[in-house]
N, C-alpha and C positions, 0 to 999 in steps of 0.2 A: 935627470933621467931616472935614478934609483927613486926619486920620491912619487913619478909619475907611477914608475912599475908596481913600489908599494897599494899606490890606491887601486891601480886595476887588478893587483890580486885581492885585497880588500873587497871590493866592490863582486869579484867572483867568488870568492869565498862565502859571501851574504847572501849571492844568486844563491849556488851549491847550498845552503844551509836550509834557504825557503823551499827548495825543491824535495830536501829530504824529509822538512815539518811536513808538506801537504801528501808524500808518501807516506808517512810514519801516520797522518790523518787516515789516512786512506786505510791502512792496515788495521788501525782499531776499531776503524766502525764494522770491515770484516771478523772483527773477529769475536763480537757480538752476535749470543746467540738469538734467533727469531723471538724466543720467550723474554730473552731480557730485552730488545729493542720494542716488542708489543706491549708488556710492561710497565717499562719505563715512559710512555707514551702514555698510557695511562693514569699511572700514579704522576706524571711531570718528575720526573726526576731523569738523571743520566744514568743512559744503560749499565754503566760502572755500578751503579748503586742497588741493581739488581744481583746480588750475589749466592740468593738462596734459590737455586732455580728448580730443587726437587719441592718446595712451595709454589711455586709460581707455574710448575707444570701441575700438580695438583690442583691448582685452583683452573687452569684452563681445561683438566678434563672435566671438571664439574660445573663450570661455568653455563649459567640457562638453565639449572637442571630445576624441575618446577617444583615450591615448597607441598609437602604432604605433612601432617604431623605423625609425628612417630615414625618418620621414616628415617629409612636408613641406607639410600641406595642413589645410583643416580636417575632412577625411574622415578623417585620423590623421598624429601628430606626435608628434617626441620631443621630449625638455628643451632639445636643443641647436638643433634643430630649429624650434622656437617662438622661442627665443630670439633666435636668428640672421634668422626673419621680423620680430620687433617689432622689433629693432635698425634692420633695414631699411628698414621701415614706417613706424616713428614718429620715429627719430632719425634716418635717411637717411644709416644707414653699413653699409657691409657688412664681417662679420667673420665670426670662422674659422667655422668646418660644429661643430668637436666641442667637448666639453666641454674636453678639454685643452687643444686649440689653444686657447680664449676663456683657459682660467685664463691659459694662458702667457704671452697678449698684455697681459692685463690688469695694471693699477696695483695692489696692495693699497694697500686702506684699513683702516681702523678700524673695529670692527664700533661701538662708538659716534659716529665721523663719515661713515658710511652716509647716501647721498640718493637721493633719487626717480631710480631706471634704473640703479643700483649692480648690478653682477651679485652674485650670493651662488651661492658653490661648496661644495659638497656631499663630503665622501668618506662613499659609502654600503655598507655592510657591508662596509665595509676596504678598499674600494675609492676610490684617491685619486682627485679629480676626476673621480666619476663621474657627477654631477649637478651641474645648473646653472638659475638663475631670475634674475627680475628684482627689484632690493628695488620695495617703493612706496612708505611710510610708516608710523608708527606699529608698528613691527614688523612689517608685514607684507610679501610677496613672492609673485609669480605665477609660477606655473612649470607646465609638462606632468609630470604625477604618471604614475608607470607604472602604477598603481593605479585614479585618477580621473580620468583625463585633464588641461586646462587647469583649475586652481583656483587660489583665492589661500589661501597657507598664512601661521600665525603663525613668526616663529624663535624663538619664545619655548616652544612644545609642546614635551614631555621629547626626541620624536623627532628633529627640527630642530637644539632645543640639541645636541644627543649626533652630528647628523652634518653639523655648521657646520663648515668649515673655514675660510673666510674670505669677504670681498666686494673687491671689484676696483672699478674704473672702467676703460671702455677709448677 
C-alpha cells in the first residue's frame, strides 16, 4: 500500500509540475513587450534577446521613413543621416555627419564578433565607404536604403555580401 501511495503522489506531483511549467510559459510570453515580440520576429531570435528596447522603439518610430540625402528627419533621411540620429538618440553620443567620417572614427571588428550597434560600412558600386547602418543581431542591420527608405536588411543577401566592407565600433 505505501509503495502504491508513493507512485500516485509521484505521478501528482509531475501533474502539479507540468501544470506550473505551462503557467510559468504562459506568464513570460505576457510579459514581453509588443517591441521585443515584433522584433524578435523579425530579427528570428527570442523575445529574451530583445533587450535594448529604447533601440528597437527608435528604429520603429523611423521605420519607412523615405531616404532624402542630407536629411535629417523623419520626413527624409540619409544612411549617415539616421545613423548619426540613433547614435544620438539611443546611445547618447554624437558622431561624424558622413559616412567616411563614422568609418574613419570607427574600431574594426570582425564581422564574426559583430554586436547589437556595431556600425557596418558599405562600399557601394565601387564606391568606398559610401553606405553606413546599424548591426542588431542575427545578421541583421538597420539602415536608410536609397531605395526603401529606413529598413532592416540581412548581410547575408548576395547584395550586402558583395558590398560589406566591414563593421566598426565607435
Amino acid at each position: 500500500m505505501l509503495v502504491i501511495s508513493s507512485v500516485f503522489t509521484s505521478c501528482k506531483s509531475h501533474k502539479h509540475t507540468a501544470s506550473k511549467n505551462a503557467k510559468s510559459n504562459e506568464k513570460n510570453k505576457e510579459s514581453h513587450s509588443p517591441i521585443q515580440i515584433k522584433y524578435a520576429g523579425i530579427l528570428g531570435v527570442s523575445p529574451n534577446q530583445i533587450t535594448n528596447e529604447s533601440l528597437y522603439k527608435f528604429i520603429d518610430h523611423w521605420y519607412g521613413t523615405p531616404y532624402k540625402y542630407g536629411g535629417l528627419s523623419t520626413s527624409g533621411v540619409d544612411c549617415s543621416g539616421f545613423v548619426n540620429s540613433l547614435y544620438n538618440q539611443v546611445y547618447h553620443m554624437s558622431i561624424p555627419r558622413t559616412t567616411k567620417e563614422i568609418a574613419d572614427k570607427s574600431k574594426s571588428v570582425s564581422k564574426n564578433s559583430m554586436e547589437e550597434g556595431d556600425i557596418v560600412i558599405f562600399d557601394i558600386e565601387g564606391k568606398k565607404h559610401s553606405h553606413v547602418g546599424v548591426y542588431l543581431q542575427n545578421g541583421h542591420f538597420v539602415h536608410a536604403s536609397s531605395s526603401k527608405g529606413v529598413i532592416i536588411s540581412n548581410l547575408n543577401s548576395p547584395y550586402y555580401i558583395n558590398a560589406f566592407n566591414r563593421a566598426g565600433k565607435l
